[in-house]
C-alpha positions in Angstrom: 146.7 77.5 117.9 146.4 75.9 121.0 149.7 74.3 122.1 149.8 71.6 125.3 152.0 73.3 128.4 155.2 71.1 128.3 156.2 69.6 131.3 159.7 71.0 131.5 159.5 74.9 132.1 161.6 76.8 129.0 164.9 77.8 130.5 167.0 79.3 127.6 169.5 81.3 128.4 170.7 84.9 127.5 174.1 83.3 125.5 171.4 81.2 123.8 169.3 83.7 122.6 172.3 85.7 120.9 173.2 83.2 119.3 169.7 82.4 117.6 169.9 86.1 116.5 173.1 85.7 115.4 171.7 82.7 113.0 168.7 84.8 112.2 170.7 88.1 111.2 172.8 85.6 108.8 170.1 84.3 107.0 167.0 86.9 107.3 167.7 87.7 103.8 167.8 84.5 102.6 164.8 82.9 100.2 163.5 79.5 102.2 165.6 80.5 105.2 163.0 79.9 107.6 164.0 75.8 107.6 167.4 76.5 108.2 167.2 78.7 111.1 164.5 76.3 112.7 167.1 73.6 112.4 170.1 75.5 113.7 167.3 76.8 116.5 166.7 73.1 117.1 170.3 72.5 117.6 171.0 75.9 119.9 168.1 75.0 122.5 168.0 71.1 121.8 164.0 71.3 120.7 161.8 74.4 119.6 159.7 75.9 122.4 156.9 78.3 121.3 159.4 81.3 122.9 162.1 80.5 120.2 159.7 80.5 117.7 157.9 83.7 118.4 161.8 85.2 118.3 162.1 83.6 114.7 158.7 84.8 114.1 159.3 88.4 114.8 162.4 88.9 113.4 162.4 87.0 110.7 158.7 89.0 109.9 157.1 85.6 109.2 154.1 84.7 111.2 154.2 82.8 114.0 151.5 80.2 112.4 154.0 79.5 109.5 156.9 78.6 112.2 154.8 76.7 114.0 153.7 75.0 110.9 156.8 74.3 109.8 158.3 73.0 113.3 155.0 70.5 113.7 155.1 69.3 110.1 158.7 68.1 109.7 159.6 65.0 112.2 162.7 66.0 112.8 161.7 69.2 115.0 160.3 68.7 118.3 158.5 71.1 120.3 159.2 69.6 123.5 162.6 68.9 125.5 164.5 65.6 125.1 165.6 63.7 128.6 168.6 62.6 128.6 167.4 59.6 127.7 165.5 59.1 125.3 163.1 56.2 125.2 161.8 55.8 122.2 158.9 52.3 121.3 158.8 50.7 118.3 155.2 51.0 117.6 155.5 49.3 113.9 153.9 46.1 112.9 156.5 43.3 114.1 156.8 45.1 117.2 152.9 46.3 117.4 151.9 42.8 117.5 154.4 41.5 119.8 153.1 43.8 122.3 154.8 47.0 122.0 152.0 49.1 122.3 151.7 47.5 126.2 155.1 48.5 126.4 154.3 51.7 125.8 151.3 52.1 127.9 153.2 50.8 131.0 156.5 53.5 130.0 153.8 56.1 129.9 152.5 55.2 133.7 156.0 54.7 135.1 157.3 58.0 134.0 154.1 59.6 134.4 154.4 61.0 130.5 152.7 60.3 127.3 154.0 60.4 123.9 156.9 63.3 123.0 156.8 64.3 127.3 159.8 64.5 128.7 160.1 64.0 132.5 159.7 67.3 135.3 163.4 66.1 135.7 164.8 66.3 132.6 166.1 62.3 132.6 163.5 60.6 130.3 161.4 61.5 127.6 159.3 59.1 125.3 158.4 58.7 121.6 157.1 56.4 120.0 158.5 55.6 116.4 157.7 53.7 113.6 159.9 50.4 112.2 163.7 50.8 113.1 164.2 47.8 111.2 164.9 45.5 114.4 162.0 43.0 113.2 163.9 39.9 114.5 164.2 41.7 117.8 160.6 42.9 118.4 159.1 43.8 120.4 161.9 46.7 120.7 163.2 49.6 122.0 165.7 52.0 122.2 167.2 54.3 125.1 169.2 56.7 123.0 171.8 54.5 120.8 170.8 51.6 123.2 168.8 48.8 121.4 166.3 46.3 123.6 164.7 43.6 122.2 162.4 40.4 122.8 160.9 42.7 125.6 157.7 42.3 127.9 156.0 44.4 129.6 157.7 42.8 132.7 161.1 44.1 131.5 159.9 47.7 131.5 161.2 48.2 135.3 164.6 46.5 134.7 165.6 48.7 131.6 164.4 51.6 133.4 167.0 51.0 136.2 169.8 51.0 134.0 169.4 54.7 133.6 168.8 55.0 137.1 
């Protein structure tokens, strides 16, 4: 099971941890608890590092290939910190042919990250993602809640410094 060394060093805390065990000793009885506690993990630590899921692993007596499993099968679990902004490419068909996929290659050599990194700093992290349903817009993206549309690859600096 190899897993790529993410670019943001765990830090979870002590406070953190008890309360994952806390979620854990609520549910370890629990048929099909393992989703559950994954989400509630997720939502404790903000993504699931390979160090949360070896916890939920051992105490939860599953093995650690099921949690990991689980945690890369389902979209909505990440296994790598979120920036605190999240930039995330529309990489659908609209968008793809509008020149998204540019886009993306030049996000991925400003912030120095590929797809689901997050920077050493903790500010940005990238994704891409399939239709959002922006068509009209495309090529877009969003920076959390934030949509941008009609983009070029030219624009890529001036949306980045509005995070700055």
């Amino acid at each position: 099971m190899a897993m790529k060394k993410p670019s943001v060093p765990f830090s979870g805390t002590k406070e953190q941890e008890a309360q994952l065990l806390e979620v854990i000793a609520e549910h370890k009885n629990d048929q099909g608890a393992l989703m559950p506690i994954l989400q509630k993990a997720q939502g404790i630590y903000g993504y699931l590092p390979m160090e949360v899921l070896v916890i939920i692993s051992n105490e939860m007596n599953v093995p650690l290939e099921k949690a990991y499993g689980v945690a890369t099968f389902y979209s909505q679990f990440s296994l790598n910190p979120k920036g605190k902004y999240t930039i995330s490419v529309c990489l659908g068909t609209a968008c793809y042919v509008k020149g998204s996929g540019d886009i993306f290659a030049k996000l991925e050599e400003k912030l120095g990250i590929g797809n689901g990194g997050c920077t050493p700093d903790g500010k940005f992290s990238l994704d891409a993602c399939r239709c959002i349903g922006a068509c009209g817009l495309a090529p877009v993206l969003t920076v959390n809640d934030e949509v941008f549309g009609r983009l070029t690859v030219d624009d890529v600096d001036s949306v980045l410094a509005k995070f700055a």
